[in-house]
N, CA, C and O of each residue as an XYZ file, in Angstrom:
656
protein
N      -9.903      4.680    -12.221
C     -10.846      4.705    -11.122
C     -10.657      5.996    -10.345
O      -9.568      6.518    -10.104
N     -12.122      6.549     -9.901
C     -11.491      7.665     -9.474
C     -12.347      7.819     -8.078
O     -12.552      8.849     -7.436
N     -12.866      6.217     -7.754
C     -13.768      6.162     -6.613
C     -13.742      5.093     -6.492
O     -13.819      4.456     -7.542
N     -13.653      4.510     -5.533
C     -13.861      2.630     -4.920
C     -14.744      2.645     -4.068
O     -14.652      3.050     -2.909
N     -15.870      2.095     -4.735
C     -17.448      1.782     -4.174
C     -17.318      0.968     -2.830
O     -18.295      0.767     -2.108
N     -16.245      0.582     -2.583
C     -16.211     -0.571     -1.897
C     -15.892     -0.167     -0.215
O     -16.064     -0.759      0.850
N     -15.363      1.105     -0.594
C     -14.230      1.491      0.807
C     -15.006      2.637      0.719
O     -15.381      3.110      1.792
N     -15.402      3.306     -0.509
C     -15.846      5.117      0.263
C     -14.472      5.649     -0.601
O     -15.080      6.562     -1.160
N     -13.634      5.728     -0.926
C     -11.758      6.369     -1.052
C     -12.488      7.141     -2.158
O     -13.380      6.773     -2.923
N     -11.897      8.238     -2.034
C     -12.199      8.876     -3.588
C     -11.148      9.690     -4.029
O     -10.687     10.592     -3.329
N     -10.617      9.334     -5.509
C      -9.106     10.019     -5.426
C      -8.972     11.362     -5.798
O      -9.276     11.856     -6.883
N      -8.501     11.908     -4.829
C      -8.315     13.076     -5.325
C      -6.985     13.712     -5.410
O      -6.357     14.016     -4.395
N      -6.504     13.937     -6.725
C      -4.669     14.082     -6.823
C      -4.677     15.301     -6.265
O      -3.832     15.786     -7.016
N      -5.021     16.380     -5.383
C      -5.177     17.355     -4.923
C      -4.417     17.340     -3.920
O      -3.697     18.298     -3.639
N      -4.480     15.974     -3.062
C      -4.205     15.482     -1.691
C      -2.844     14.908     -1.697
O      -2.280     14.658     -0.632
N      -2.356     14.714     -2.699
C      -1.103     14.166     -2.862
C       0.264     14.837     -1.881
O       1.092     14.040     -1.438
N       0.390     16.135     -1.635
C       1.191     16.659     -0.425
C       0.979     15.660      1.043
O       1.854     15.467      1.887
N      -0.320     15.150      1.063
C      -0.701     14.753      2.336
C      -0.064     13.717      2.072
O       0.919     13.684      2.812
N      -0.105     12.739      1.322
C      -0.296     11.514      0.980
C       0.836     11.058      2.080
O       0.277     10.340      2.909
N       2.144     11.213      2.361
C       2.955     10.689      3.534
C       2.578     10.463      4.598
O       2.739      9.396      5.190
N       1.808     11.788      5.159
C       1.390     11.803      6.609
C       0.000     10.647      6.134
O       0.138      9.479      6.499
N      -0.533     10.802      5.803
C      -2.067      9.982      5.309
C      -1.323      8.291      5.951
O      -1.549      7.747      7.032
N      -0.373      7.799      4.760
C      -0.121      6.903      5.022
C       0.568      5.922      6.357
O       0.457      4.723      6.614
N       1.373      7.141      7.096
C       2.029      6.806      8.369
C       0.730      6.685      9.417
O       0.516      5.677     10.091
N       0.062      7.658      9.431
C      -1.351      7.441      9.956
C      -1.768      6.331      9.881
O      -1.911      5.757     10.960
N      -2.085      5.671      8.787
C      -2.769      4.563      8.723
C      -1.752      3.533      9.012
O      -2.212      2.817      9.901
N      -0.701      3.179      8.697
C       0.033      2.315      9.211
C       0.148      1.734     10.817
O       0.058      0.622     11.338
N       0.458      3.436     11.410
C      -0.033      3.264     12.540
C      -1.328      2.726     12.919
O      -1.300      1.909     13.839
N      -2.270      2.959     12.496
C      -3.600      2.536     12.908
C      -3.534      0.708     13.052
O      -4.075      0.073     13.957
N      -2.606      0.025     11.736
C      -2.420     -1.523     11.459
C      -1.484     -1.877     12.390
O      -1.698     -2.898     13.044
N      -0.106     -0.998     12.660
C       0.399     -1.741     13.442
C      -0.003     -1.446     15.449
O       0.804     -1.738     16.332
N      -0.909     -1.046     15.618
C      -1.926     -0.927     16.872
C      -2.743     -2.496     17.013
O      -2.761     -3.197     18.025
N      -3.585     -2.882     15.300
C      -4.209     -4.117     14.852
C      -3.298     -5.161     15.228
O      -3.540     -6.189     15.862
N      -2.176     -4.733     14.727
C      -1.030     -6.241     14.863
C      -0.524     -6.444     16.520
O      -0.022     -7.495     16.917
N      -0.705     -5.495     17.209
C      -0.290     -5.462     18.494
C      -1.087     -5.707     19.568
O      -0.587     -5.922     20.672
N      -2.866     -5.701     19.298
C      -3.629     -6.018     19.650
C      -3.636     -7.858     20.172
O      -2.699     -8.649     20.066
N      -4.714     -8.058     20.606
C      -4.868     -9.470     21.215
C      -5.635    -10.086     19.839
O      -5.814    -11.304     19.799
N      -6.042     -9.328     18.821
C      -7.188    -10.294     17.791
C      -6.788    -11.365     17.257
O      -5.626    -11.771     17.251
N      -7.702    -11.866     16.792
C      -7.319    -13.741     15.805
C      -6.607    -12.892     14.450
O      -7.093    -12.355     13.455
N      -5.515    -13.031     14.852
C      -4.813    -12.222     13.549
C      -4.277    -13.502     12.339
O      -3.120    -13.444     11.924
N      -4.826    -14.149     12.052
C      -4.796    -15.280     11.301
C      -5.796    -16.171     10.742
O      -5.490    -17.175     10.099
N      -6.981    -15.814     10.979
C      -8.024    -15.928     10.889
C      -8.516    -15.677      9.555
O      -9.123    -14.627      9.342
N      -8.347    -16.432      8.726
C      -9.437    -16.196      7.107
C     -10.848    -16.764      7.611
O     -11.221    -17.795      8.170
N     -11.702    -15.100      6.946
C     -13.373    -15.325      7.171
C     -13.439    -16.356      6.031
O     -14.278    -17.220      6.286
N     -12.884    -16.516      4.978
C     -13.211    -17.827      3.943
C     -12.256    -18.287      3.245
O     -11.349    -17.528      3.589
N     -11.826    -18.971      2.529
C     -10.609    -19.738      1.998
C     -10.268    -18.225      0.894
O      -9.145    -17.742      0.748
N     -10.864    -17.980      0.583
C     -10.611    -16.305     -0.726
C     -10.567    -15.108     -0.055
O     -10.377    -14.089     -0.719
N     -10.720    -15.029      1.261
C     -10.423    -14.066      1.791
C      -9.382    -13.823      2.851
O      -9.537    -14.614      3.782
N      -8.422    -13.035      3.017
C      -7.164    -12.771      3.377
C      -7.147    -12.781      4.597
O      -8.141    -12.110      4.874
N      -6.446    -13.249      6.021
C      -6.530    -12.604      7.070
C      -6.037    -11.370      7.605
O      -5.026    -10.840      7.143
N      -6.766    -10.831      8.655
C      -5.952     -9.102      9.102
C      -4.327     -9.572      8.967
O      -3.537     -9.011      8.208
N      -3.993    -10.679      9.828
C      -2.367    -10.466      8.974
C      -2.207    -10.804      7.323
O      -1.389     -9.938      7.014
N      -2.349    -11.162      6.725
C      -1.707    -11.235      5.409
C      -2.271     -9.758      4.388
O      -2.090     -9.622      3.178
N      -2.775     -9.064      5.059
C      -3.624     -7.806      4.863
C      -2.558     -7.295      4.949
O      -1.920     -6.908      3.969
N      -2.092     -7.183      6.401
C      -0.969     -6.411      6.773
C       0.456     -6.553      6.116
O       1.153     -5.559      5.907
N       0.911     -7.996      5.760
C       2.310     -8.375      5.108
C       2.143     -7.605      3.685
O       3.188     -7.198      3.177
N       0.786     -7.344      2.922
C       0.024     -6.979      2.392
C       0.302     -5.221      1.662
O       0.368     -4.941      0.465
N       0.401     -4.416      2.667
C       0.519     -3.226      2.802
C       1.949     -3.235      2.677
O       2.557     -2.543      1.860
N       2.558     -4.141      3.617
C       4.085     -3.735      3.816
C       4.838     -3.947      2.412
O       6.003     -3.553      2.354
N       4.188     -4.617      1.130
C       4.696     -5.149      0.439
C       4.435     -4.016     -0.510
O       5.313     -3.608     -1.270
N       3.262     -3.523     -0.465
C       2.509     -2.598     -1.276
C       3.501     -1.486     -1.328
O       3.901     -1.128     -2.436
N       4.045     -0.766      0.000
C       5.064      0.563      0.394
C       6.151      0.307     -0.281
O       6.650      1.146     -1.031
N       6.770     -1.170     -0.053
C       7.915     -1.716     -0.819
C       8.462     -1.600     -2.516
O       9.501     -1.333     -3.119
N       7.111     -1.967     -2.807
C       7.181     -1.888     -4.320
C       6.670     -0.437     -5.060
O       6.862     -0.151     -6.242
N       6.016      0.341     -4.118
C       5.711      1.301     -4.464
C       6.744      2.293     -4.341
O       6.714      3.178     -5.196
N       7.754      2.356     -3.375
C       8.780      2.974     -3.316
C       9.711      2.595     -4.731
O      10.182      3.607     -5.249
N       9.900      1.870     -5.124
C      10.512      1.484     -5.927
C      10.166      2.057     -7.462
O      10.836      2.478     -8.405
N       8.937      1.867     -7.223
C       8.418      2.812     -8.896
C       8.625      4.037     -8.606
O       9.107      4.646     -9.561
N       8.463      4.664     -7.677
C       8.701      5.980     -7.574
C      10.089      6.593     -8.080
O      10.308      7.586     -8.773
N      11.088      5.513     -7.401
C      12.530      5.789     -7.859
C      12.657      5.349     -9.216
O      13.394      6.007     -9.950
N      12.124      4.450     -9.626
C      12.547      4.210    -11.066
C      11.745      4.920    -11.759
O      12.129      5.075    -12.918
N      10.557      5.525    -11.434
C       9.886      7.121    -12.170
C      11.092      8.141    -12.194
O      11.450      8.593    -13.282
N      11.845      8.585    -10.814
C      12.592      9.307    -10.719
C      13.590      9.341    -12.006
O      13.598     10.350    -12.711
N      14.476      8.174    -12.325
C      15.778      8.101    -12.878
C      15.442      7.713    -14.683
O      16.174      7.957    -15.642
N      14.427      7.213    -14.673
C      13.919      6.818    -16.113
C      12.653      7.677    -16.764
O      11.871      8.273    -16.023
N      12.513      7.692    -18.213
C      11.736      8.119    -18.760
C      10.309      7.547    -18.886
O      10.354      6.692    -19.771
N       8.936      7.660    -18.334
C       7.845      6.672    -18.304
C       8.235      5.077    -18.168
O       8.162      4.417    -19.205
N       8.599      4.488    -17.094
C       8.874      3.402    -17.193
C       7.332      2.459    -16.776
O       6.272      2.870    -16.303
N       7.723      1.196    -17.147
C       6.613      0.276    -17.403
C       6.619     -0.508    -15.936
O       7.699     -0.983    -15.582
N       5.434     -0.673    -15.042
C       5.406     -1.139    -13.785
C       5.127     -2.431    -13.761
O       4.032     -2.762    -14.215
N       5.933     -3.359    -13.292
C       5.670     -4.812    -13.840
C       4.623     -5.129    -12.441
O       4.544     -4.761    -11.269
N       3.958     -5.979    -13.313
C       3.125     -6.633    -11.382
C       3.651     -7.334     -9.874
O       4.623     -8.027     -9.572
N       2.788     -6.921     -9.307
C       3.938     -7.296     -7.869
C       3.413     -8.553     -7.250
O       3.904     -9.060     -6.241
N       2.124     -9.152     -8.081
C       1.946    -10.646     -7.980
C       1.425    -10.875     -6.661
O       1.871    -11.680     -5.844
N       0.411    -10.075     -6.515
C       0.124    -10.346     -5.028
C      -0.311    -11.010     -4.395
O      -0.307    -10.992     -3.164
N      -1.080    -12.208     -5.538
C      -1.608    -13.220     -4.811
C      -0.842    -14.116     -4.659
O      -1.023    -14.941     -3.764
N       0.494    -14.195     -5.727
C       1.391    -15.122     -5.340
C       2.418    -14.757     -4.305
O       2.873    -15.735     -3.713
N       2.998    -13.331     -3.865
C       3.747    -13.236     -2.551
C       3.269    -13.866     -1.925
O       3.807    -14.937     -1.645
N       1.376    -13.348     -1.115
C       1.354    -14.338     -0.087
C       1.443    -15.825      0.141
O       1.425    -16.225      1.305
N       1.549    -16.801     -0.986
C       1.651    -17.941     -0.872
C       3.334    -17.958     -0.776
O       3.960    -18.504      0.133
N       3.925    -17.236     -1.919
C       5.487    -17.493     -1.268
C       6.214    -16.849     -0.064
O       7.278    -17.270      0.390
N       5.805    -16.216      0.214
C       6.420    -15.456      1.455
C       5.678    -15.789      2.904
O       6.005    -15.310      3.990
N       4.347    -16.948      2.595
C       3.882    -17.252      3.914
C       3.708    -16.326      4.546
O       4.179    -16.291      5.683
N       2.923    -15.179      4.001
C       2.208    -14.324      4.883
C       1.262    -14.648      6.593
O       1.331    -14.133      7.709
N       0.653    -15.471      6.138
C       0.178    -16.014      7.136
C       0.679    -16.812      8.584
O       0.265    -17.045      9.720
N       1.793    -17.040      7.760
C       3.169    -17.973      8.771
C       4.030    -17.128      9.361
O       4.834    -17.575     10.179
N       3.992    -15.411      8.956
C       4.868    -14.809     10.181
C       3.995    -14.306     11.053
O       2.792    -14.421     11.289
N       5.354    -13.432     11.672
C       5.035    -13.300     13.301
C       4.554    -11.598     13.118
O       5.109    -10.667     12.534
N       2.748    -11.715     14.216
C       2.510    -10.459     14.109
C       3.887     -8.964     14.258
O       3.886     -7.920     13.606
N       4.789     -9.355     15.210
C       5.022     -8.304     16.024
C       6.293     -7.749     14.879
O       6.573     -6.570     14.660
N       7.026     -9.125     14.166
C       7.606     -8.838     12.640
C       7.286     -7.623     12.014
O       7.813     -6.511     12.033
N       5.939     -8.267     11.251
C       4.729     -7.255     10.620
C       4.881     -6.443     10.830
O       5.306     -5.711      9.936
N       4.601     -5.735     12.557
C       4.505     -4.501     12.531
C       5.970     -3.477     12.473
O       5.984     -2.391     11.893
N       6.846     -3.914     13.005
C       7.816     -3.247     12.407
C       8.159     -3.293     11.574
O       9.049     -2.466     11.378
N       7.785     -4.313     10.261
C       8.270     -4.431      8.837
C       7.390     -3.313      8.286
O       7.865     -2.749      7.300
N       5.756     -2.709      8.881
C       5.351     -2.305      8.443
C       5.555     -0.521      8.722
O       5.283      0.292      7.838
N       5.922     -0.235      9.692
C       6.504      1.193     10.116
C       8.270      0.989      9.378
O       9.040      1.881      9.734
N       8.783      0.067      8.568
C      10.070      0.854      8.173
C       9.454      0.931      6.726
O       9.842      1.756      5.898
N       8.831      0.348      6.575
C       8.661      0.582      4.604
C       7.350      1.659      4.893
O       6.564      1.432      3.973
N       6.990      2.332      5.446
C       5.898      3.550      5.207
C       7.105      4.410      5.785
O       6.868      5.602      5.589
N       8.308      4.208      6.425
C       9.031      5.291      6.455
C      10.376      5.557      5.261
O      11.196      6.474      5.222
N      10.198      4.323      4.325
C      11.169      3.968      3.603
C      10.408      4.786      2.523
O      11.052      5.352      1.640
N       8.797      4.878      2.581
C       8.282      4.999      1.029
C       7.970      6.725      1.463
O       8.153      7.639      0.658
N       7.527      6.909      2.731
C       7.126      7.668      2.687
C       8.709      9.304      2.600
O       8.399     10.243      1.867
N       9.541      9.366      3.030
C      10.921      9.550      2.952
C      11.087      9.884      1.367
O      11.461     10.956      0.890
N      10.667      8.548      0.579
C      11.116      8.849     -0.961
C       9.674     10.215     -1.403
O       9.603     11.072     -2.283
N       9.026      9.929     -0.625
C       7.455     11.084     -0.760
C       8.143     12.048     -0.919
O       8.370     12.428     -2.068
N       8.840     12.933      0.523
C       8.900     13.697      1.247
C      10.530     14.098      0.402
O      11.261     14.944      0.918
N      10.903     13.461     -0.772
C      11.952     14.335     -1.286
C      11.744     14.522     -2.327
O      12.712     14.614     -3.082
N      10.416     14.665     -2.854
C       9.915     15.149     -4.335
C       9.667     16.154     -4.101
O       8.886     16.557     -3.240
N      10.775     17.189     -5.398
C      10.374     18.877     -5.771
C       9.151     18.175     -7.024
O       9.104     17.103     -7.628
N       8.360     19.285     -7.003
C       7.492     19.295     -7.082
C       7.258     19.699     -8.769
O       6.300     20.322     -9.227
N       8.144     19.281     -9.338
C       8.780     18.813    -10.669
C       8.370     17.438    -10.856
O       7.788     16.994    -11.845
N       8.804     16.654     -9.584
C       9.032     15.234     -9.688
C       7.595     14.451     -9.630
O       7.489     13.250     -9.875
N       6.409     15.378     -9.239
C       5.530     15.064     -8.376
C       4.699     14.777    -10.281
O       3.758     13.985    -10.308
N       5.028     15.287    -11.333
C       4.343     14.931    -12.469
C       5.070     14.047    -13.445
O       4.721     14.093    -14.625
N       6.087     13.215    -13.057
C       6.442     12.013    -13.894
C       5.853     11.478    -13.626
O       5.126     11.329    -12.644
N       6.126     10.860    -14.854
C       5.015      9.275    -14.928
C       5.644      7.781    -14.894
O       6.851      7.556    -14.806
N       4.781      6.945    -14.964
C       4.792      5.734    -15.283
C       4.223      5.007    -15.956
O       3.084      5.262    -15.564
N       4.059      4.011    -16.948
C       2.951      3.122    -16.871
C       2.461      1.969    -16.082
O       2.865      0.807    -16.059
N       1.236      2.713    -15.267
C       0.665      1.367    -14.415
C      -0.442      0.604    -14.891
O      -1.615      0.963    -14.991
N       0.330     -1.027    -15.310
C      -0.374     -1.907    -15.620
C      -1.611     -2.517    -15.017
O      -2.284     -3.169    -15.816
N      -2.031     -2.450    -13.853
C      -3.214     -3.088    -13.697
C      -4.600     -1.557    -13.597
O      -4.347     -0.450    -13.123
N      -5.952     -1.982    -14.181
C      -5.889     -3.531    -15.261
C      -5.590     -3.137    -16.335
O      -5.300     -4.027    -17.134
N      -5.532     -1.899    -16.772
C      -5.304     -1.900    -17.996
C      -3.656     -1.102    -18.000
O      -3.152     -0.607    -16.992
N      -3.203     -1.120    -18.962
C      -1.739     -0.177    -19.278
C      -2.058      1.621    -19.307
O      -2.675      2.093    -20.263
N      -1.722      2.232    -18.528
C      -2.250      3.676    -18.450
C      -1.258      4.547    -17.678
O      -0.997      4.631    -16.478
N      -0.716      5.273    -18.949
C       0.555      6.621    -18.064
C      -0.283      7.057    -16.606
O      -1.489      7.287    -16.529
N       0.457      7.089    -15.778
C       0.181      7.635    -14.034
C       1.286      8.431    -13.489
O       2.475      8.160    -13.654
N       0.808      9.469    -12.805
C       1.666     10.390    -12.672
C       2.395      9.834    -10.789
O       1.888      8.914    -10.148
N       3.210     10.398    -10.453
C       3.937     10.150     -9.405
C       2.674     10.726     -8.108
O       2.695     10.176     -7.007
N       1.953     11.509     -8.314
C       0.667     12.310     -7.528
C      -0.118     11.075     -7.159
O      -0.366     10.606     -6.049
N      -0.608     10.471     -8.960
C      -1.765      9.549     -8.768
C      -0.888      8.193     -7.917
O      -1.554      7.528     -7.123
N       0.152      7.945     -8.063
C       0.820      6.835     -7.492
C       0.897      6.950     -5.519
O       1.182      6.076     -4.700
N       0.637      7.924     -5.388
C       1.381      8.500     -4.064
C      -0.379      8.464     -3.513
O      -0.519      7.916     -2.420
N      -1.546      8.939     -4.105
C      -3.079      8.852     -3.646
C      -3.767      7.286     -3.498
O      -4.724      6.862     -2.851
N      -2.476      6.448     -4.724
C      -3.288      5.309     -5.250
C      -2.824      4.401     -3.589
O      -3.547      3.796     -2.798
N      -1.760      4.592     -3.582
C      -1.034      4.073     -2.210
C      -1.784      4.268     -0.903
O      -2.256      3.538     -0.032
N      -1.697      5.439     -1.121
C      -3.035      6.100      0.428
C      -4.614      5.198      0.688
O      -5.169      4.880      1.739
N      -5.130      4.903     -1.203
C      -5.760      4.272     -0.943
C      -6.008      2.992     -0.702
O      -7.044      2.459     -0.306
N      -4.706      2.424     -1.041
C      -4.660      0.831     -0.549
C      -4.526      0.652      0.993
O      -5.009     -0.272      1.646
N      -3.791      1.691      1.460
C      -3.534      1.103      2.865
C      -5.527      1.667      3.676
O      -6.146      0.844      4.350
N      -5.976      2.745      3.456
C      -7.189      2.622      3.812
C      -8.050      1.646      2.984
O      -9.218      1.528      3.355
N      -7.728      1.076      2.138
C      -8.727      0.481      1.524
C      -8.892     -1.297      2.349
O      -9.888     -1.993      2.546
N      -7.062     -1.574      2.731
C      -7.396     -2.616      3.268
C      -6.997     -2.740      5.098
O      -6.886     -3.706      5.852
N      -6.889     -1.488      5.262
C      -7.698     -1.205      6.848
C      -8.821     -1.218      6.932
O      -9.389     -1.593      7.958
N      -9.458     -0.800      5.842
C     -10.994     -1.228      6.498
C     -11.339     -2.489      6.117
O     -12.368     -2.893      6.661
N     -10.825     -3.224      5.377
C     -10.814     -4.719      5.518
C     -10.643     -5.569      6.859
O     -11.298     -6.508      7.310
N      -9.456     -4.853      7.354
C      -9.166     -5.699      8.739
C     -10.055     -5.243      9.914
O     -10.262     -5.978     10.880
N     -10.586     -3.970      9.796
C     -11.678     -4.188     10.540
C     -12.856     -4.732     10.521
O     -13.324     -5.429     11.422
N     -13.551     -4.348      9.180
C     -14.590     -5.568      8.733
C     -14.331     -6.623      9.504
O     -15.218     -6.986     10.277
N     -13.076     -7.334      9.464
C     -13.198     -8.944      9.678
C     -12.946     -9.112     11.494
O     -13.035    -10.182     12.097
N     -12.554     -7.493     12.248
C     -12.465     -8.330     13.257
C     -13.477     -7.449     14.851
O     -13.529     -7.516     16.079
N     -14.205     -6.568     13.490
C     -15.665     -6.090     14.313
C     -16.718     -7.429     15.040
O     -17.759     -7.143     15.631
């Protein structure tokens, strides 16, 4: 994908230097959302997520994404197993924690992921991986670092959608 109809995001591995600051940006922008007065628990329909589990959401996203990065680092093309996202939020009760949690869970893992960003020579910035969804496809540490940028804008503008 090299455009998501859905959000506007369009990837461009060009941007990948930014991609840290991009993401702390936007984090910030969610944890402002989480600190706010809104119905932060609020599903618009039983299939759709609330601004918090959006948010546990992201934090989980930085988490595991940091992690491929390092195991890009130390291994040869390694294989990215899924991070099961529809099942965290049922096991981890996304919905059942506490906004103000969230938001600091969500400023240490964009500083946890973004940190592992910010110590790639620029060697490192073209290993790969294979990322499985949906299909199995070598991805470079660039496209991983844009793909990230675009999840956290992709589901910020989710949480505003739902609480415009």
């Amino acid at each position: 994908m090299d455009h998501c109809s859905e959000c506007g995001f369009t990837y461009d591995l060009t941007e990948y230097p930014a991609a840290a600051q991009t993401i702390s940006a936007g984090v910030a922008d969610f944890v402002e959302i989480l600190r706010s007065d809104a119905n932060l628990r609020n599903r618009p329909s039983p299939d759709v997520w609330s601004p918090l589990e959006y948010a546990c959401h992201v934090r989980d996203v930085l988490l595991v994404q940091r992690e491929r990065v390092l195991l890009a680092r130390r291994t040869e093309t390694p294989v990215c197993v899924p991070m099961g996202r529809d099942e965290r939020a049922e096991h981890e009760g996304y919905n059942d924690q506490e906004p103000e949690s969230v938001a600091r869970q969500l400023v240490d893992s964009a500083d946890l992921f973004c940190n592992v960003l910010n110590r790639l020579a620029e060697a490192d910035w073209q290993r790969t991986l294979i990322y499985s969804y949906p299909e199995p496809e070598t991805k470079s540490l660039q496209w991983v670092a844009v793909h990230t940028v675009h999840e956290v804008h992709h589901h910020l503008l989710d949480v505003r959608r739902q609480l415009a």
